[in-house]
C-alpha positions as CSV (number, residue, x, y, z in Angstrom):
1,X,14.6,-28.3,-68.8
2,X,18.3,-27.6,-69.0
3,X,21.7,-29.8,-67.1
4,X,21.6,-27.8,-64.1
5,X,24.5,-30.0,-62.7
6,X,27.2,-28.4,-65.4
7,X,26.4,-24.7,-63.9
8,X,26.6,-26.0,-60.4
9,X,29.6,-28.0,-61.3
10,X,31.4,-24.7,-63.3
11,X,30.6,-22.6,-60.0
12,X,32.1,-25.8,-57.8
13,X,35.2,-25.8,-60.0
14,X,36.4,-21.9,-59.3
15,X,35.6,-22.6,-55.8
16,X,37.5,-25.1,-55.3
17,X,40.2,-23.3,-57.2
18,X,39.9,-20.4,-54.9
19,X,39.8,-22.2,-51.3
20,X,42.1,-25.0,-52.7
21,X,39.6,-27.1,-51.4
22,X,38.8,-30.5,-52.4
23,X,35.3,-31.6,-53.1
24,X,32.5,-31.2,-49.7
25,X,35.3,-28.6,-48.7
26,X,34.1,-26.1,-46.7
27,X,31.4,-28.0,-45.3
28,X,29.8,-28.6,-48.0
29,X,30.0,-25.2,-49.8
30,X,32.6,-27.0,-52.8
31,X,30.0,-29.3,-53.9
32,X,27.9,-29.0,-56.7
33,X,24.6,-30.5,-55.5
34,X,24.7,-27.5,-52.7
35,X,25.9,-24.9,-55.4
36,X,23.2,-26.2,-57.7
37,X,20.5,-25.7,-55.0
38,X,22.0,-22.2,-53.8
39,X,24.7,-20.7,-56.6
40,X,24.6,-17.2,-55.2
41,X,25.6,-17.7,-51.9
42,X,28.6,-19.8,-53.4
43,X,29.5,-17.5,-55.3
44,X,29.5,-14.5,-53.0
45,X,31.4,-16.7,-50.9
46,X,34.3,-16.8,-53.2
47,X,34.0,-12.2,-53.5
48,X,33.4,-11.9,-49.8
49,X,36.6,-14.3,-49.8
50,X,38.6,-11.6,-52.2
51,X,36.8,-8.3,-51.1
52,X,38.9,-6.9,-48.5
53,X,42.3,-7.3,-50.4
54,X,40.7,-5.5,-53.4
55,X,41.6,-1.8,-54.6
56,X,38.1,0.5,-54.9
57,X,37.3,-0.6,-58.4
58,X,37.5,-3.8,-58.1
59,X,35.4,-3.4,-55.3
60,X,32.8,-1.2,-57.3
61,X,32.6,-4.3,-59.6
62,X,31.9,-7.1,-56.8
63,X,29.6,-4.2,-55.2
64,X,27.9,-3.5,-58.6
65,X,27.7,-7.8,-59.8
66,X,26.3,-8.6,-56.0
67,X,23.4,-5.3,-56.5
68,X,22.6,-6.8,-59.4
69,X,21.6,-10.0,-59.5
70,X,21.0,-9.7,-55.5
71,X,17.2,-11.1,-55.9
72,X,18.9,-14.3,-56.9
73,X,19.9,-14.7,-53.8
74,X,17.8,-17.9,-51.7
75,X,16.9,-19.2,-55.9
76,X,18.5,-22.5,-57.2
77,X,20.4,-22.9,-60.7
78,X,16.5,-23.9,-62.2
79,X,14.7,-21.0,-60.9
80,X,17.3,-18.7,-62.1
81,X,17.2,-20.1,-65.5
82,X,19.6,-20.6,-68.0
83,X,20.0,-17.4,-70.1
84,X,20.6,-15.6,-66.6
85,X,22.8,-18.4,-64.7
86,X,25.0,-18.3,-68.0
87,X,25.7,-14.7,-67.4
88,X,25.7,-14.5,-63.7
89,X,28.7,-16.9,-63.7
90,X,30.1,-16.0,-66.9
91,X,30.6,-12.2,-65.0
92,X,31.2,-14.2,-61.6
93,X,34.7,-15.6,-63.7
94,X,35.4,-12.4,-65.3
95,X,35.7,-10.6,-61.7
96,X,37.4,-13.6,-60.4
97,X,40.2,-13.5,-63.0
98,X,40.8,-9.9,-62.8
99,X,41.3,-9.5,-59.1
């Protein structure tokens, strides 16, 4: 078993950052007990919120990270699993702080 709450709480942080929202903003959406129950929809919350400003390669890259771990989509934090949350939201920061 791993802490569960500090992915949904690194997720919460760059949405918040994003929306400049405080905690529960959003509905509930900036709040890592949702985000740790369903990360990939907050997380393609903060692309979708990006995507129509962005050039074509920076779309290819939302485009490609979203095709990719799609299946993830509807799965919390635990059924992801560690190894593949880590790298899910270490690439989710990556796109965010290059667009």
């Amino acid at each position: 078993m791993f802490d569960t709450r500090k992915y949904a709480f690194q997720t919460e942080t760059t949405f918040r950052a994003v929306f400049k929202c405080e905690r529960y903003g959003i509905g509930v959406l900036a709040e890592y007990y949702f985000i740790e129950k369903n990360p990939f929809i907050a997380i393609t919350t903060v692309l979708g919120n990006f995507y129509n400003k962005l050039d074509n390669k920076s779309k290819e890259k939302v485009d490609e990270f979203i095709e990719s771990y799609h299946l993830e989509m509807g799965k919390s934090i635990e059924e992801i699993g560690e190894e593949k949350i880590k790298k899910i939201i270490q690439e989710f920061n990556e796109i965010v702080r290059t667009v």
